[in-house]
N, C-alpha and C positions, 0 to 999 in steps of 0.2 A: 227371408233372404238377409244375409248380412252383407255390408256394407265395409270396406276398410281403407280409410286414405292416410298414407304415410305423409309425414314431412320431416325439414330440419336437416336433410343432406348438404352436401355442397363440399366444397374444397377446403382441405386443411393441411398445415405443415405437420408433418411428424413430432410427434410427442406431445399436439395440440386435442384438444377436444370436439365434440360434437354431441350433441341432446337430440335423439329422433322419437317421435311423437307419433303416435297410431289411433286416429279417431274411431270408433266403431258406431255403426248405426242397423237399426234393422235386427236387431236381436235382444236376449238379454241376457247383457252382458257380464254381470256378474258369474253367467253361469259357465263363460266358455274358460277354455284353457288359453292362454295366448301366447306367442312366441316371436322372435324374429328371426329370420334367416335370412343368410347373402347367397349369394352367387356372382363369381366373377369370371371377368371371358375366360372363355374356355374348359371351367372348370363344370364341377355339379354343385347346387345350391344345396347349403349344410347349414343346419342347426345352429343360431347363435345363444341364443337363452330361450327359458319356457318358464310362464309364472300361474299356474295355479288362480283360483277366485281366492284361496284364503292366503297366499301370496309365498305358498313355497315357490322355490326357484332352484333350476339349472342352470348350468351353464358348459358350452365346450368350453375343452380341456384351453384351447388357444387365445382363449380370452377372459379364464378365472383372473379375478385381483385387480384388470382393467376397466371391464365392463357389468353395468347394472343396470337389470331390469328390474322396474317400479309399474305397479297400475294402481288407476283412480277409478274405482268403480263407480262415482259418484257422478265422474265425469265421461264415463265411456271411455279411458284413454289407457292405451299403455306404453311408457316410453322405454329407451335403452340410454341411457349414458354412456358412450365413451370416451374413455381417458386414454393417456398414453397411445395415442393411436401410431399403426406403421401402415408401411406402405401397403406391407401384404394384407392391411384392411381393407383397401380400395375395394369396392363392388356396388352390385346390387342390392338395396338390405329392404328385405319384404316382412310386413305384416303377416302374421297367420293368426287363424283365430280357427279352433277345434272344437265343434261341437261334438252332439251325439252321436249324428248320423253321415256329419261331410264336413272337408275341410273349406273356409276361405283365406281367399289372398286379396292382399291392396296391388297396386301397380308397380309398386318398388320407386326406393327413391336413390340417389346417384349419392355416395359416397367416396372421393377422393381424395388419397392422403399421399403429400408431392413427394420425393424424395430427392 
């Protein structure tokens, strides 16, 4: 079983920053693929970056040039950077972690950006 606890949300003005942080435990970690996604009311939860063990990366198209995904394999962790953030960032933004055989999620952490 794997384990995933987000953190590092919280409330920002527009065009300010936030660093979220994804601890993994119960697996290993090196091996999974990992990603973030949001979801916001009412919407469906989408894709925000995905980073590979050997540290290719994705990313939607809505957040190239603002947002980066980094992992420490050494540390279990992988985090998201964002910069230039808008309003229509505001959400949910969950952990994933993609194994072989099943996906996990962390709980999500609260993301809002005031306008």
């Amino acid at each position: 079983q794997v384990q995933l606890v987000e953190s590092g949300g919280g409330l920002v003005q527009p065009g300010g920053s936030l660093r979220l942080s994804c601890a993994a435990s119960g697996g290993i970690f090196s091996l999974l693929r990992m990603g973030w996604y949001r979801q916001a009311p009412g919407k469906q939860r989408e894709l925000v970056a995905a980073i590979v063990s050997g540290g290719n990366t994705d990313y939607a198209d809505f957040v190239k040039g603002r947002f980066t995904i980094s992992r420490d394999n050494a540390k279990n962790t992988v985090y998201l950077q964002m910069n230039s953030l808008k309003a229509e960032d505001t959400a949910v933004y969950y952990c994933n972690a993609r194994g072989m055989r099943s996906d996990y999620w962390g709980q999500g952490t609260q993301v809002t950006v005031s306008s």
